[in-house]
C-alpha positions as CSV (number, residue, x, y, z in Angstrom):
1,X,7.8,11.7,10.3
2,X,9.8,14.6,8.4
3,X,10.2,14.2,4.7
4,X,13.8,13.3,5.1
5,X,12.9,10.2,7.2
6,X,10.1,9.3,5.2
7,X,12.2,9.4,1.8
8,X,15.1,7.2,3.3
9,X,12.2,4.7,4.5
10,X,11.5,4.9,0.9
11,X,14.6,4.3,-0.4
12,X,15.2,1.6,2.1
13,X,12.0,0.0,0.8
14,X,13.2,0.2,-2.9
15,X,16.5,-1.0,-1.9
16,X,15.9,-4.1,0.0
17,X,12.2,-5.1,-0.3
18,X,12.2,-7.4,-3.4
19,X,14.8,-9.4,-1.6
20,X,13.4,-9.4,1.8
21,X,9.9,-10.6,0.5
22,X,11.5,-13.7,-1.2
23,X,13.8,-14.4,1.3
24,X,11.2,-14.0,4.2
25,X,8.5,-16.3,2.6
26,X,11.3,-19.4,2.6
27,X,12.0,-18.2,6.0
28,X,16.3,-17.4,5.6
29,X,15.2,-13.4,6.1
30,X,17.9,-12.4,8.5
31,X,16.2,-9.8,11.2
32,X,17.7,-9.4,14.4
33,X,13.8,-7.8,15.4
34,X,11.8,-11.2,15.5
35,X,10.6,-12.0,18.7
36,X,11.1,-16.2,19.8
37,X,7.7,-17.0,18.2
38,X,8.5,-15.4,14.9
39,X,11.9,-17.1,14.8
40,X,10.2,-20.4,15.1
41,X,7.8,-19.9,12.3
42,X,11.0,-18.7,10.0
43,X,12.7,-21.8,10.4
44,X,9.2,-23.8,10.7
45,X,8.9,-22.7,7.2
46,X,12.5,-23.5,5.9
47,X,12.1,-27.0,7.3
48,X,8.8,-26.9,5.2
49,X,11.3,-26.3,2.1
50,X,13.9,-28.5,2.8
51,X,11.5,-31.6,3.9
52,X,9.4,-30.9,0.4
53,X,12.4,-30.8,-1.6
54,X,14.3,-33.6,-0.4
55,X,11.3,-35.9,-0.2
56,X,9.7,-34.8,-3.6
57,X,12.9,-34.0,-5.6
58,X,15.8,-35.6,-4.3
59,X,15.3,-38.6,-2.8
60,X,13.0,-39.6,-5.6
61,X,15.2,-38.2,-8.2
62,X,18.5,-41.1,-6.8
63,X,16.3,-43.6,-7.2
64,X,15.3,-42.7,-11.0
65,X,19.1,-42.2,-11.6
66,X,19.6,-46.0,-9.5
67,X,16.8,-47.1,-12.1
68,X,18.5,-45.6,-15.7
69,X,22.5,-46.5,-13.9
70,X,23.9,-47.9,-17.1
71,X,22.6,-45.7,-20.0
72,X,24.4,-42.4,-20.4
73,X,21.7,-40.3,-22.2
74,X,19.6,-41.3,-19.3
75,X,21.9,-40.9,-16.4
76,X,23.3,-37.6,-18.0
77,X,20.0,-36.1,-18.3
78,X,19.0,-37.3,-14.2
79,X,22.2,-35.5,-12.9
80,X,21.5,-32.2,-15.0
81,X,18.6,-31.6,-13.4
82,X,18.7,-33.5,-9.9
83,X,22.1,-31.5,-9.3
84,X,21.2,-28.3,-8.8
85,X,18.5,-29.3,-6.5
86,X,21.1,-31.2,-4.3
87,X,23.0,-27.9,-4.1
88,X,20.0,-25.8,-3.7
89,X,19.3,-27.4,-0.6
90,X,22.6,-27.1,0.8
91,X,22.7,-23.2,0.0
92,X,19.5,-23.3,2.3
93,X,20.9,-24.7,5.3
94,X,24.0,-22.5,4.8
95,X,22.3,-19.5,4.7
96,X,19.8,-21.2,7.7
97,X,22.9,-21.9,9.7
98,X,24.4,-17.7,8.9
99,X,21.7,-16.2,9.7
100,X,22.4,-14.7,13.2
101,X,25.6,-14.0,11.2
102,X,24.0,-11.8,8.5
103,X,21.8,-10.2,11.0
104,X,25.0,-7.8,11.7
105,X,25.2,-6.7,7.9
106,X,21.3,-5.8,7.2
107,X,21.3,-3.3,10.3
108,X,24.7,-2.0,8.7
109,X,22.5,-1.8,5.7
110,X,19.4,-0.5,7.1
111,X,21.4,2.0,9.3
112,X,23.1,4.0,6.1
113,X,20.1,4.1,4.6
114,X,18.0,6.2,7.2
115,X,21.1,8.1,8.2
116,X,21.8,11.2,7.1
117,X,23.3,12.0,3.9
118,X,24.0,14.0,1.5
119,X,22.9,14.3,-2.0
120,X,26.1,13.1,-3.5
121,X,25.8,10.0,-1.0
122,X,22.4,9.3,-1.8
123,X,22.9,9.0,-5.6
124,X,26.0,6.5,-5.6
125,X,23.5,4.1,-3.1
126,X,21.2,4.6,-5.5
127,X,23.0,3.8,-8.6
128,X,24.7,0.9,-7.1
129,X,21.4,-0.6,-5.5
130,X,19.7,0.0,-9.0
131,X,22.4,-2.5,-10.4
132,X,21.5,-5.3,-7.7
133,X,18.1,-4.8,-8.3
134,X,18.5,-5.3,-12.3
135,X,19.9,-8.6,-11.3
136,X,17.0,-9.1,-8.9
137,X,14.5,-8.6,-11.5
138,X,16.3,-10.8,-13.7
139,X,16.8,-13.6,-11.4
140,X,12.5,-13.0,-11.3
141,X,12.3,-13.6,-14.9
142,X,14.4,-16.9,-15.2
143,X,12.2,-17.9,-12.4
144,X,9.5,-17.5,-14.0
145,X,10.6,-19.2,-17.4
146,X,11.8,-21.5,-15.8
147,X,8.5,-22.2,-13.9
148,X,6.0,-21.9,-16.9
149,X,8.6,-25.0,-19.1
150,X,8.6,-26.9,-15.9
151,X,4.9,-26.9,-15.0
152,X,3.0,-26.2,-18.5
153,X,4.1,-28.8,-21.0
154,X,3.4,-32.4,-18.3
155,X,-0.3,-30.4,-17.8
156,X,-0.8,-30.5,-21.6
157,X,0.6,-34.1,-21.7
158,X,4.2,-33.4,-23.0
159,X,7.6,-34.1,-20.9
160,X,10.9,-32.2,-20.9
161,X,12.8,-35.2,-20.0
162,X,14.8,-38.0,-21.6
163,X,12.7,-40.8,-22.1
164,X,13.2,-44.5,-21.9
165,X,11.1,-47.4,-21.7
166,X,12.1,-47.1,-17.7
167,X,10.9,-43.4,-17.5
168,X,8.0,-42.5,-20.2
169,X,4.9,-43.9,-17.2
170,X,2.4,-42.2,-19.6
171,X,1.4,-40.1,-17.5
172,X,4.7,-37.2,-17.7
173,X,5.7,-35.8,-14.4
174,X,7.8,-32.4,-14.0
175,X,11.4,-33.7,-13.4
176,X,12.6,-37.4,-13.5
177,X,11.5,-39.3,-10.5
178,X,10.8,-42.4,-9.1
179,X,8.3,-43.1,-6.3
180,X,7.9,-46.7,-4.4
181,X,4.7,-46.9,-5.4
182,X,2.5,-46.8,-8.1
183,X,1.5,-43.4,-8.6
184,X,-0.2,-42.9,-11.9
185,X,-3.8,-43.8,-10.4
186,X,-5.8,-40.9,-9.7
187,X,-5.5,-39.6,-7.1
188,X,-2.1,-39.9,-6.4
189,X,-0.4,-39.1,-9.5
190,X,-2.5,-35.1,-8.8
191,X,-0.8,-35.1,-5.7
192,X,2.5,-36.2,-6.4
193,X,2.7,-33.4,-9.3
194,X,1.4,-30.4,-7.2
195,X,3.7,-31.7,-4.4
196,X,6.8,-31.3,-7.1
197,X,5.3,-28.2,-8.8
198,X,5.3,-26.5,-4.9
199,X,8.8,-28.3,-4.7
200,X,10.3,-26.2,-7.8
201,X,8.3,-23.4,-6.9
202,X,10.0,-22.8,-3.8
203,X,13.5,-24.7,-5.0
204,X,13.8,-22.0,-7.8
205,X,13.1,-18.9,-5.4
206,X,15.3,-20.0,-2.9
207,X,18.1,-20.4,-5.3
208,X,17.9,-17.1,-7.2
209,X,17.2,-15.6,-4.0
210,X,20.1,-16.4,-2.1
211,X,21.8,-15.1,-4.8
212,X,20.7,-12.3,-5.6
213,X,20.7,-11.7,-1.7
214,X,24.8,-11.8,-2.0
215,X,24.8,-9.7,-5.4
216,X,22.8,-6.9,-2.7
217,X,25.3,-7.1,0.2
218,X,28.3,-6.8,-2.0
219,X,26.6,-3.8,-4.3
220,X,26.0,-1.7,-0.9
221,X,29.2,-2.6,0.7
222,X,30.9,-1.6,-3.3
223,X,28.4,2.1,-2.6
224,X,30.1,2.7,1.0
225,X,33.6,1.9,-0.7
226,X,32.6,4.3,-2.9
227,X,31.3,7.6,-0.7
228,X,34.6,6.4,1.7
229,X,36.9,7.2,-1.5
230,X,34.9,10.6,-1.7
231,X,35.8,11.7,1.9
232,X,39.4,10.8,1.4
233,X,39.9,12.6,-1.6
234,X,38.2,15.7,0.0
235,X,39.7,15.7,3.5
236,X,40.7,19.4,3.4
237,X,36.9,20.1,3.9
238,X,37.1,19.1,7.1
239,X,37.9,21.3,9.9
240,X,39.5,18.8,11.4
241,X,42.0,16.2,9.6
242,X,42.4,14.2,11.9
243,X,38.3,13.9,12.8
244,X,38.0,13.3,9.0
245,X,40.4,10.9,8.8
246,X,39.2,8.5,11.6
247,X,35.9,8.7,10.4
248,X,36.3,7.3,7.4
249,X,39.1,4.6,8.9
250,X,36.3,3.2,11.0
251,X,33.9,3.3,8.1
252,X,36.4,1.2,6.1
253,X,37.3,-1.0,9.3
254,X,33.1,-1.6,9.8
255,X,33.2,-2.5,5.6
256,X,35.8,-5.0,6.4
257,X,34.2,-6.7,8.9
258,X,31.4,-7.1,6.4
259,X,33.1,-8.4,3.9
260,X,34.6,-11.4,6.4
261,X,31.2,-12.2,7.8
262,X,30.0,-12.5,4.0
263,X,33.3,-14.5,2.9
264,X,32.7,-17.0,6.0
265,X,28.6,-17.2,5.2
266,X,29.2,-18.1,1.4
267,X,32.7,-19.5,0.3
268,X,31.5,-23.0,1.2
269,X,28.1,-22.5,-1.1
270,X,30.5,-20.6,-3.6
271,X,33.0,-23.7,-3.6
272,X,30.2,-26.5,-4.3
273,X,28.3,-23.9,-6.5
274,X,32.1,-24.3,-7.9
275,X,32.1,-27.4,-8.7
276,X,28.5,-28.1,-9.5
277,X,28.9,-25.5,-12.6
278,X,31.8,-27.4,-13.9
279,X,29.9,-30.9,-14.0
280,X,26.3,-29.1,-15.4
281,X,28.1,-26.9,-17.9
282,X,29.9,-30.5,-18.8
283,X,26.9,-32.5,-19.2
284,X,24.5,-29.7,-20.3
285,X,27.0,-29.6,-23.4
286,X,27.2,-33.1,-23.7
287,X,23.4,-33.9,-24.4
288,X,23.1,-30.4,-26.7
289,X,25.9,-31.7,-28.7
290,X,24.6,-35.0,-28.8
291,X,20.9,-34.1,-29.3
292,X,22.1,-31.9,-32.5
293,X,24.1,-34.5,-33.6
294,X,20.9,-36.3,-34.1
295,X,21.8,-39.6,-32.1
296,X,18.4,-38.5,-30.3
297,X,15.0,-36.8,-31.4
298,X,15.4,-33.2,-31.1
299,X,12.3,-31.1,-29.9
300,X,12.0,-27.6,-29.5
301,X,10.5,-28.0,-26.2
302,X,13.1,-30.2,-25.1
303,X,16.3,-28.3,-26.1
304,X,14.4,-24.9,-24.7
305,X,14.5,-26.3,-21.3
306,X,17.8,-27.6,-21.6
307,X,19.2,-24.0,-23.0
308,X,17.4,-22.4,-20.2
309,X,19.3,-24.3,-17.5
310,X,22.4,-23.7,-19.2
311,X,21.6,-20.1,-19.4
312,X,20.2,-19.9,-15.6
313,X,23.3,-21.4,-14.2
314,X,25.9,-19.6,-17.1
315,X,24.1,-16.2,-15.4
316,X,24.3,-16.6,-11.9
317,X,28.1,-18.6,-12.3
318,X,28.6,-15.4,-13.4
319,X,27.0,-12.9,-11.3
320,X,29.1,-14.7,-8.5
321,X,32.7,-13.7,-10.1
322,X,31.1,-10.4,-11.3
323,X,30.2,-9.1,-7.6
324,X,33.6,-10.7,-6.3
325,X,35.2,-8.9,-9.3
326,X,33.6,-5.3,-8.5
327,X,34.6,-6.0,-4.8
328,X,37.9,-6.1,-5.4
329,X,37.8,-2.8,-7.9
330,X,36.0,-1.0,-5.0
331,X,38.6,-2.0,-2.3
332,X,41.3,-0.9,-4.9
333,X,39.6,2.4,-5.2
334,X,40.6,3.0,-1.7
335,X,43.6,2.7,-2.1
336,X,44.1,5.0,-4.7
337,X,42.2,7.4,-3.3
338,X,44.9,7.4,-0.5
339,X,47.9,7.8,-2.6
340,X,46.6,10.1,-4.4
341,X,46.2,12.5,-1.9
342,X,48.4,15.3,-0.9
343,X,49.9,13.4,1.9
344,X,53.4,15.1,1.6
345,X,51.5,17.9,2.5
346,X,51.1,16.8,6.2
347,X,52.6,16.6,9.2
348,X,54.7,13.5,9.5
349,X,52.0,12.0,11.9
350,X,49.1,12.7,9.7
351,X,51.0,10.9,6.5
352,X,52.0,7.8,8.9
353,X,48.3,7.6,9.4
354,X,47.7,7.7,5.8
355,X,50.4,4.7,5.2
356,X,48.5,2.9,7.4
357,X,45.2,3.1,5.6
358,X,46.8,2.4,2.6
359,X,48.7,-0.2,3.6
360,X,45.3,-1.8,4.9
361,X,43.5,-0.6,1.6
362,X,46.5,-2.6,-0.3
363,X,45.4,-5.6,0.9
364,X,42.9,-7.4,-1.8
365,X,39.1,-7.0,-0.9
366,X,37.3,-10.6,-2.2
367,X,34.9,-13.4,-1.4
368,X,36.0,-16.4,-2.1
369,X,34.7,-20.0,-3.0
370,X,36.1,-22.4,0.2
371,X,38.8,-19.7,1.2
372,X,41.0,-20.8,-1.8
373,X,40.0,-19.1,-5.3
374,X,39.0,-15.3,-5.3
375,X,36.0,-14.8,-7.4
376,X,36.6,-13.1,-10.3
377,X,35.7,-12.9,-14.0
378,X,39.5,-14.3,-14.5
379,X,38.4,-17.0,-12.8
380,X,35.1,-17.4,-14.6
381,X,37.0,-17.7,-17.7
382,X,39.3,-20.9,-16.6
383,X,36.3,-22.6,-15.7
384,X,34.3,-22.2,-18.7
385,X,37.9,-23.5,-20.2
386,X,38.1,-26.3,-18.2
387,X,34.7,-27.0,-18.8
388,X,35.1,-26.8,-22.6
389,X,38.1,-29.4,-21.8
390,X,36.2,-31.8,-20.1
391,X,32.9,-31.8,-22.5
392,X,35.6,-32.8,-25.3
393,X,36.3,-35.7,-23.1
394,X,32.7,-36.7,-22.8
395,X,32.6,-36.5,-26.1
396,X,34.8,-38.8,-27.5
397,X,33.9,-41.3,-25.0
398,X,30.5,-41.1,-26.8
């Protein structure tokens, strides 16, 4: 292997691999390469996830919120947590369901980065990719915060949750849960809480996984926008215009098609993930508020869980309309590049051709949550609005 292929392995390696790992070990990897066996072990191990969380988590967690109906702290504090693992699951048998889907878009991905390039090429795939991989790292972080206030405190004795006389067993557990039997006798109460530390484990990967997973897509298909913009605006150095020209109209056109199978994988997810963010930003607020009113005892452990949900789901609510934002600028990009080139300069065909990659480039370039609101930071805003709204509402119900 030449130095040239053996650096864009590299690259590719850098670019992709802290993604591919998580997403491979929860089985949603999507890899057009896998032979029949190695399919069935991927989704062997993604029913592994879904049967551990629902049977551990969820279905245990209704039955704790069935036992508290009636009490708001109680029921408040159930949903705030059981919620995201409800949607969590459902963003793994999207994803499950996409994945012959996706595997179109990682060969795209893998393909431009062992192609050849040029310097100019490599650095904007570089700098782009280093951005989705800052987010990667951070979604590695919250994980592991998150992990270490889930797990540590019930080992030492202490619980993060809301206690009543129908919750506090004695014996703390990681998140509020019910089982039909009696589980604090040893040794059943050891493996009920490694079954729901594995649970978590593999719950809080999958979720900052899958997105972080979208925040790489759309960063790659924002660097392609990018180099496309640079070979329009520097069309006179080919020898041939119209070569030139239709390269870059099917690199845009490939791009596009990207973009749709991305739109159809996620808007559903983004939708609930929608609407899930407006109720846990809602009733996160609700038990700070009323926690610092001091209706409640206020711990330091306590609240730092609570803030660290808040600030887990604030981030990635947030990632989502930040990529769908930078989409759009990229696509806009085009655009401009197009008008403002010398187009009057050209024959009248070659300028027709032109208004028709404009025309195309006019068009808005966005993922959407359920095909009916484009993700943007505009959008981000009305909903922590709304949100605000809402919580008021809560709030003088209390």
């Amino acid at each position: 292997m030449d130095g040239s292929k053996e650096l864009a392995y590299t690259d590719l390696e850098w670019a992709i691999g802290i993604n591919r790992i998580s997403l491979k070990i929860i089985g949603l990897w999507p890899d057009a390469k896998l032979n029949h066996r190695q399919k069935l072990l991927a989704d062997l191990r993604v029913l592994i996830v879904f049967i551990l969380i629902t049977c551990v988590l969820i279905i245990p967690g209704i039955l704790a919120l069935l036992r508290v109906w009636g009490d708001m702290m109680a029921m408040t504090d159930n949903i705030q947590i059981n919620l995201p693992v409800i949607v969590n699951v459902m963003k793994v048998l999207l994803i499950r369901f996409h994945k012959k889907d996706l595997e179109p878009v990682i060969n795209m991905i893998v393909e431009d980065w062992l192609r050849t390039k040029t310097a100019r090429e490599r650095d904007i795939m570089i700098e782009q990719t280093r951005t989705a991989r800052m987010i990667v790292l951070f979604g590695c972080i919250m994980i592991v915060i998150s992990g270490t206030i889930s797990v540590v405190p019930p080992i030492l004795g202490y619980s993060t949750a809301y206690l009543t006389n129908l919750t506090d067993s004695g014996r703390p557990l990681l998140l509020p849960t019910y089982y039909l039997r009696d589980i604090l006798e040893t040794p059943y109460y050891e493996i009920v809480f490694v079954a729901q530390s594995a649970a978590i484990s593999l719950g809080a990967l999958s979720y900052s996984g899958i997105d972080t997973f979208l925040s790489l897509l759309v960063f790659h298909i924002g660097a392609q926008l990018e180099i496309i913009k640079g070979q329009l605006l520097n069309l006179d150095d080919f020898k041939d215009f119209s070569i030139g020209l239709a390269f870059s109209v099917k690199h845009h056109l490939r791009l596009l098609r990207c973009v749709d199978v991305i739109d159809n994988t996620f808007n559903l997810m983004l939708l609930a993930l929608l609407m899930y963010f407006a109720v846990l930003f809602c009733l996160q607020g609700f038990v700070i508020v009323t926690m610092i009113d001091g209706d409640n005892n206020l711990s330091f452990l306590r609240m730092t869980w609570l803030l660290t949900i808040l600030i887990t789901a604030f981030a990635h609510m947030c990632l989502y309309c930040a990529v769908g934002e930078f989409l759009i600028a990229k696509g806009e990009e085009i655009f401009y590049a197009v008008y403002n080139y010398t187009w009057y300069l050209r024959t009248p065909n070659e300028a027709k051709n032109l208004m028709m990659l404009m025309t195309r480039a006019g068009k808005p370039l966005y993922i959407t949550a359920g095909k009916i609101f484009p993700l943007t930071m505009s959008l981000f805003c009305s909903l922590i609005k709304t949100s605000v709204g809402y919580l008021s509402v809560l709030l003088a119900i209390r």
